[in-house]
C-alpha positions in Angstrom: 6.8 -16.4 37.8 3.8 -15.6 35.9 4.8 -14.0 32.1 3.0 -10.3 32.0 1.3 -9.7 28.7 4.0 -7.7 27.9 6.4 -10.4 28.0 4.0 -12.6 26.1 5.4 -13.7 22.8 3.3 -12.2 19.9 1.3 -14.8 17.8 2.7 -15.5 14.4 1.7 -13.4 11.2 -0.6 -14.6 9.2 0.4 -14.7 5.8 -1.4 -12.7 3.2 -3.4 -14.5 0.8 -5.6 -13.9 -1.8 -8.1 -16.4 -0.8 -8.2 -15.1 2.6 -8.0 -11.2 1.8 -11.6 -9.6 1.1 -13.6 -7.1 -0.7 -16.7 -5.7 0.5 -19.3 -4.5 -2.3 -22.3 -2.4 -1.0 -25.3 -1.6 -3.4 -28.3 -0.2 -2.5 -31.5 1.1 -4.1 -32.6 4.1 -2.1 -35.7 6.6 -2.1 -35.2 10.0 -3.2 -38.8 11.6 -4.1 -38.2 14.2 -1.3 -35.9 16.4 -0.1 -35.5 14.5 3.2 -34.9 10.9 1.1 -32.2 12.6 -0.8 -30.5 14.0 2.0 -30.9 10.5 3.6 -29.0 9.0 0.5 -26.6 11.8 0.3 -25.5 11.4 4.0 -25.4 7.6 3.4 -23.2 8.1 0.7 -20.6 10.0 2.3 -20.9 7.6 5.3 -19.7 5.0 3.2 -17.0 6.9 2.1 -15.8 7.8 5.4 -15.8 4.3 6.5 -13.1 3.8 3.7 -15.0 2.7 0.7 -14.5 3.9 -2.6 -17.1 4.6 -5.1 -17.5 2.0 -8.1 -20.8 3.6 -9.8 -23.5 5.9 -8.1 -25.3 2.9 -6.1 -21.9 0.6 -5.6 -19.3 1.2 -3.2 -16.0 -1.1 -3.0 -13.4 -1.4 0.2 -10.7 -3.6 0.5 -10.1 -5.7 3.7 -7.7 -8.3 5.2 -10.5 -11.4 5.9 -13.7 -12.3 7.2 -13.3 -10.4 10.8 -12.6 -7.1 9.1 -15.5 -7.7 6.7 -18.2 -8.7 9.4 -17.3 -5.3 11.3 -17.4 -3.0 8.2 -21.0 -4.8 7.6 -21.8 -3.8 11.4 -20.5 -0.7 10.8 -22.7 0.0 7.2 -25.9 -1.3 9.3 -25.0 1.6 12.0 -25.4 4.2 9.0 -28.0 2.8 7.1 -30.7 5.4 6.1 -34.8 4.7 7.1 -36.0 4.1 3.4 -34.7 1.5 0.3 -32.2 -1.7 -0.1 -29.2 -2.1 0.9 -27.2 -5.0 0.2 -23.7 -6.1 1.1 -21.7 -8.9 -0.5 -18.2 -9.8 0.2 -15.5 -12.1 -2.2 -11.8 -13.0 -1.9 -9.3 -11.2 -3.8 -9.0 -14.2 -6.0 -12.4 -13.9 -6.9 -11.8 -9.9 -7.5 -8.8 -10.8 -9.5 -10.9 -12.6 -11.7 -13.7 -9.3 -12.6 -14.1 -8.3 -16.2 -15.1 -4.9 -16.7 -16.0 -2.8 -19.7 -15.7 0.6 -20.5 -18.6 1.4 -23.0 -17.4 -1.6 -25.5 -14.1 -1.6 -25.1 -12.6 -4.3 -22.4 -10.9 -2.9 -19.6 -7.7 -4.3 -17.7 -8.1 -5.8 -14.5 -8.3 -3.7 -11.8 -5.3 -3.1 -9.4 -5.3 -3.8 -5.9 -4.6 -1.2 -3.3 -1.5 -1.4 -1.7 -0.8 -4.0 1.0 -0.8 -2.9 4.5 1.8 -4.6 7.0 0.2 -6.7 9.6 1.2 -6.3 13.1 
């Protein structure tokens, strides 16, 4: 008798990883000489944020994901909002990579940022 998918057994969890978790970095140059460019940017701005990233700096948006699949579809996903006018540009890097960031806070050396809190995988 043919299994139903229900009956199926599940494939096995991948493990997290630092190499294979991901951040996503948007930054973008955008026109604003008129009041119809800065809605543009205003409206791509909170796009981003609704599609879960968090703002580093006024231009550079951060959101966490769990690998490369996840990355790809956010970058379909940021090309589905992206305004008429400017650059936009979209990197991604492991969590290892991430791990590695130094950042300043005028002079003075900041601590490495923490990651957001792991998600269970189903």
């Amino acid at each position: 008798m043919p299994r139903t998918k229900k009956n199926e057994p599940r494939p096995a969890k991948r493990a997290l990883s630092a190499y294979r978790l991901m951040w996503v970095l948007v930054m973008f140059d955008l026109p604003v000489d008129t009041p119809e460019e800065r809605k543009s940017a205003t409206d791509f701005r909170n796009d981003l944020l609704d599609l879960g990233f968090e703002r580093c700096q006024y231009s550079v948006y951060l959101r966490f994901v769990e690998g490369r699949e996840q990355a790809t579809t956010t970058t379909r996903r940021v090309e589905l909002v992206l305004p008429p006018g400017g650059k936009v540009y979209v990197l991604y890097f492991t969590d290892k990579q991430y791990a590695g960031i130094v950042r300043f806070d005028g002079r003075r050396r900041k601590r490495p940022p923490k990651n957001p809190e792991q998600y269970e995988l189903f």
